[in-house]
C-alpha positions in Angstrom: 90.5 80.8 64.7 92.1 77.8 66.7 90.1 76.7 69.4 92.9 77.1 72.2 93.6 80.4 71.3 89.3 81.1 71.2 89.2 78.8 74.7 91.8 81.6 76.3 90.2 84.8 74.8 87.3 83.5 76.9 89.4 82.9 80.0 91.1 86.4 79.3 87.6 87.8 79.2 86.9 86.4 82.6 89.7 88.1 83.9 92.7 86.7 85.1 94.6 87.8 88.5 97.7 85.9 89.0 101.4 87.1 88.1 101.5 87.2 84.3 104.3 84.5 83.7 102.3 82.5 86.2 99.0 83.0 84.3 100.9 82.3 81.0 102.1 79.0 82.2 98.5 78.4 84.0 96.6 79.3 80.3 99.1 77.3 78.4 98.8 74.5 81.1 94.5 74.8 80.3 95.1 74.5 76.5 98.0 71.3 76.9 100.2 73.5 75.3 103.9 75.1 76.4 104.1 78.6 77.0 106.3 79.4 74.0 104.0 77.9 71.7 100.9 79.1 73.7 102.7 82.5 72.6 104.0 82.6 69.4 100.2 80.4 68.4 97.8 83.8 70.2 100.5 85.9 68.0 100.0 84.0 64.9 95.8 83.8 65.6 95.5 87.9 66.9 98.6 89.7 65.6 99.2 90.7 69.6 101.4 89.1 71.9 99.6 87.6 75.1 100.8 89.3 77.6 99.5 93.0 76.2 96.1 91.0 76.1 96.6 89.8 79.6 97.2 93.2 80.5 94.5 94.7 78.6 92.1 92.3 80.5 93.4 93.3 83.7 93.1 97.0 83.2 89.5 96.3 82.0 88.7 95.2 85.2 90.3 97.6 87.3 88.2 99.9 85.1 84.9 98.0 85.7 85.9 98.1 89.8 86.9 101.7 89.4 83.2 102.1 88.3 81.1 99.8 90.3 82.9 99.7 93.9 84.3 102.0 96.6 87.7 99.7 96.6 90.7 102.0 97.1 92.9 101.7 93.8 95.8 99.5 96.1 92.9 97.2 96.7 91.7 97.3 92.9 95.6 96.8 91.9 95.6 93.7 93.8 92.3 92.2 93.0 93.4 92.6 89.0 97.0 91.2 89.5 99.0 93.7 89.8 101.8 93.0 92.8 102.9 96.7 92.6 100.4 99.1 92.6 102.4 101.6 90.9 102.5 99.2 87.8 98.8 99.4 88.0 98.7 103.4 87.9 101.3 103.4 85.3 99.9 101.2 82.8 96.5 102.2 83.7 97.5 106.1 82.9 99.0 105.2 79.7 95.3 103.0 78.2 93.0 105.9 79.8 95.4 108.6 79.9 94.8 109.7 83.8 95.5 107.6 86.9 92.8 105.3 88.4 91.8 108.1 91.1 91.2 111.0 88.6 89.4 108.4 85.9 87.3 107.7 89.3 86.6 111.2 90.2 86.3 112.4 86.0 83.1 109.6 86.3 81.8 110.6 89.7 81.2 114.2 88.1 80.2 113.2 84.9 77.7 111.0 86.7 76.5 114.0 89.0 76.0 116.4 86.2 73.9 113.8 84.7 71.6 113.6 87.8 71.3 117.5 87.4 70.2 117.7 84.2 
């Protein structure tokens, strides 16, 4: 695998909270290269486009906050790079197939039936 494209996988995997033609243009910026060919190169390299990666990275995180915080989902929406938190909840819904709040409260009871057991 190219090195750029390895170099952002790595920065994907650290998460990435800015505006996603922003953080395009700020990953192809890291690698020296332009965003169309930052693009069509992570295509070539994965076989997905980079923003469903970005987005997959983000929702990740909101997962991993969802888990391991008492952040409200607006809060979690925010911190992951979402400027609407009703994009959050909508792409969020459609990866884990229930909003942020009942994915929250669906681990808060499998967690409590644990500790009964």
């Amino acid at each position: 695998m190219d090195w750029r494209i390895e170099r952002i996988n790595l920065q994907l995997q650290r998460g990435c909270t800015l505006e996603p033609r922003t953080a395009i243009a700020q990953l192809a910026g890291s690698v020296n290269l332009s965003t169309s060919r930052l693009r069509h190169l992570f295509k070539t390299e994965t076989g997905l486009s980079l923003k469903r990666c970005l987005i997959k990275s983000r929702l990740e995180s909101g997962r991993t906050h969802l888990e391991t915080s008492l952040l409200s989902v607006k809060e979690i929406s925010i911190k992951v790079g979402y400027t609407h938190m009703s994009h959050f909840v909508r792409d969020f819904r459609r990866v884990y197939h229930a909003t942020p709040a009942q994915y929250r409260m669906q681990r808060l009871k499998r967690e409590q039936s644990a500790w009964l057991d």
